[in-house]
Each structure stands twice: as structure tokens, then as C-alpha cells.
C-alpha angles and dihedrals in degrees: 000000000000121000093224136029139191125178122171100336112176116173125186137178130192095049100304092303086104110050104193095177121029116197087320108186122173135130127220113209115219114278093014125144098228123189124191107189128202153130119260114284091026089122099256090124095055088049094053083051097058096043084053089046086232089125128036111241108232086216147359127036132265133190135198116190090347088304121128111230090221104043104027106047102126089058099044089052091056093062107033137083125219125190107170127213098252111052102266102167116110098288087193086058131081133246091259098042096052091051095052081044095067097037087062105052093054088046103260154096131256083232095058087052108038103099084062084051113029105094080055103047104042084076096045086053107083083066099032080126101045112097116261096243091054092064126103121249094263092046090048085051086055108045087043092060093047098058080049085062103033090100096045090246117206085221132032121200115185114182109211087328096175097040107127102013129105131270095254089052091052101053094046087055098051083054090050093059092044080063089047090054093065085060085065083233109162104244122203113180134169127193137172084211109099092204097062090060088075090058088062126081099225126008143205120213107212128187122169102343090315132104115232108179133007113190147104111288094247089037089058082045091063097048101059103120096215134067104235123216116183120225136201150155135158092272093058090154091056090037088055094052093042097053088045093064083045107119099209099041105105103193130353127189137170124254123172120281082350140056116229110223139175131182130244089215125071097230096081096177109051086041084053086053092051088049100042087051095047093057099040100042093027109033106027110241109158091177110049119154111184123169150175110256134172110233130255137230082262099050087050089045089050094044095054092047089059 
């Protein structure tokens, strides 16, 4: 049995006149990696809210380890870590302080624990005595995961865990989870970040409350219907809204230094040669670099919401 179940889940506020989850249904295995991806607003808060039971669905049940949301709330609290997307650990306390906190309340100690939280905290403990709200971005991720996992939860739910800090930060935590993973700790994890979907073992794609795509990464990525070419020149503002008025082109999106472009005909390489001539001979580009890509996460997110 899954170790987590949705069917059906709507959520509203003000007074039903802003639906954040529309009829949301997934399931997470034991011991699974599970991303759910999304910009912000999409809805993936509320739904970490619920499967807390910090928030009352307005409709559908949900599970986590067998355990109704509703019902069984006090039990569900008990075996499940939340780390929510904004700090939200004493900032007044230390280090130190905010870990046996939170120890406390779940009825343990930071040393029956400290194998699930060492290779964390050996990098917190050089300012186990500094106050919470002194600590850089990555140091407050980190204190604040391991309060999540003071108590050795069945299920960990972290809500945009690496938003705001720097690259560096946001790799070591996603090894950190990796870590976490041997454990067979149940790992739920939503970011707004595209290239971390590839780092889950299976994702959800989310966009205003629904649920677009439910698959493995590389398994969206195959889906996607279009053969995909980039695009670029030192004029990429004027490119754009050339390729735009293009008749063939069948979607176009910026993408960094590139545009991302794919064909309405089936033929992609004679329509790549069209192309290719009419920019070159009609418009005047003297610098035009087009290849053959294989999509993203973003350029399948992007696709499903046309």
C-alpha cells in the first residue's frame, strides 16, 4: 500500500472564490523520492498543509501511512516531518537550543537521534551556540532539516526547501536527501526550480491547484509530442519576434542565451532548412546557431500548460 494517498483533494480560501487545489489525486510508495514541481501559487503549499493536517481539505480524502488526515491527525503528527517553505524555527534561540526544542516536544533527545542527523549537523556545530536568526540561508536550511528529523519521522515533507539559497547550498541539500533516502525514509519535496525534478524519482507537474503530468523525469521527457531544435544570434529580442510571425514555427520560448523552438510539420528538417533560409536571406541574420535538443522538464512543463 502506498504511503501516501490523494483522491480528489480541492481546497479553497476566501470563501471558495480562490480554489488552490483542484480534484488533486497521487500516490507516494514507502521510501520514494517524490517531487511535486511548480511555480509559486500553483497550489503545492496547500497540499503540504493538508498532508500535515495543518489545513482541512474542502473536499476528497487523503492518507499518509493508512492514516486519515481528518480523523487521524494526532497520530499523523506524531510521524511526520514539516519543514515549510519561510524559516520558521525560533530565530531568538541557538543552534543548539532550537534542536533540543524540538526533541523535546516529540519526546526525545538530540543523542538518540544523532546518527539520522550527524552528517548534518556536523556542519551546523561550529555555531551550535550562535542564535537561529544570525545564520546564513544555507545554515538556517540546515538547522531547519534537521528539527524535521529530530524525532526520526516515517514521512518527510519539505515545502521549496532550497528557494533563496545559493547554488552551492542547493546541491549539498539534495545530497543530503540522497543520504536521507538510505534511511528508507519517505521523502515528499516541492520546488519551483525545473532542474531539481530530474534529482526525484518520480514528479508531479502542478499549475493552478491541477495535476498535469505524473510520471518519472525521464519518463515526462519522453513524452514530450515535438522534436525540439534551440535558436540563437546576437539579436535574440528581434529573433524571438521574427520566429513568432513564422508560420511554421509551432511553438517558440525563450530560454537563456537560446530559444527553444519546435515545427508544426513533420518534416523537421526541411522545415529547419526553410527556416534557416528565410532568416538568413529575408531577415539578415549573419550569425545564426540552430540545433537539435532534447527537452527539459521546463519545456514539458511549458508544453502541457498550452
Amino acid at each position: 500500500m502506498p504511503e501516501v494517498i490523494l483522491e480528489n483533494i480541492s481546497k479553497s480560501y476566501q470563501d471558495g472564490k480562490v480554489k488552490a487545489v483542484k480534484n488533486v489525486s497521487f500516490s507516494v510508495e514507502k521510501g520514494e523520492l517524490f517531487g511535486l514541481i511548480g511555480p509559486d501559487g500553483a497550489g503545492k503549499t496547500s497540499l503540504f498543509r493538508v498532508l500535515t493536517t495543518l489545513l482541512t481539505p474542502d473536499s476528497g480524502i487523503a492518507t499518509v501511512f493508512g492514516c486519515d488526515v481528518v480523523k487521524d491527525y494526532k497520530s499523523i503528527r506524531q510521524h511526520v516531518g514539516y519543514m515549510p517553505g519561510k524559516f520558521s524555527l525560533y530565530q531568538d534561540l541557538t543552534v543548539e537550543e532550537n534542536l533540543n526544542f524540538f526533541a523535546t516536544v516529540f519526546g526525545t533527545t538530540i543523542q538518540e537521534n544523532y546518527d539520522l542527523i550527524k552528517d548534518i549537523y556536523v556542519q551546523l556545530e561550529p555555531f551550535k551556540n550562535r542564535r537561529a536568526g544570525k545564520l546564513s540561508g544555507g545554515m538556517k536550511q540546515k538547522l531547519a532539516l534537521c528539527c524535521a528529523l529530530i524525532h526520526r519521522p516515517k514521512i518527510l515533507f519539505l515545502d521549496e526547501p532550497t528557494t533563496g539559497v545559493d547554488t552551492v547550498s542547493r546541491k549539498e541539500f539534495w545530497e543530503m536527501l540522497q543520504r536521507l533516502k538510505k534511511q528508507e525514509i519517505t521523502i515528499l519535496v516541492s520546488t519551483p526550480y525545473m532542474d531539481e525534478a530530474t534529482l526525484c524519482e518520480r514528479i508531479a507537474l502542478i499549475q493552478e491547484g491541477e495535476i498535469m503530468s505524473i510520471n518519472t523525469p525521464q519518463g515526462i521527457i519522453e513524452e514530450y509530442p515535438k522534436k525540439l531544435f534551440s535558436i540563437k544570434s546576437s539579436n535574440m529580442i528581434q529573433l524571438l519576434d521574427d520566429l513568432r510571425k513564422y508560420d511554421s514555427i509551432d511553438s517558440c520560448n525563450a530560454f537563456g542565451e537560446y530559444h527553444h523552438i519546435s515545427f508544426k510539420s513533420e518534416n523537421t528538417e526541411l522545415a529547419k532548412s526553410e527556416l534557416t533560409t528565410y532568416l538568413k536571406r529575408d531577415r539578415d541574420y549573419k550569425d545564426l546557431v540552430i540545433n537539435d535538443i532534447n527537452p527539459t522538464i521546463e519545456d514539458c512543463f511549458i508544453n502541457l500548460m498550452n
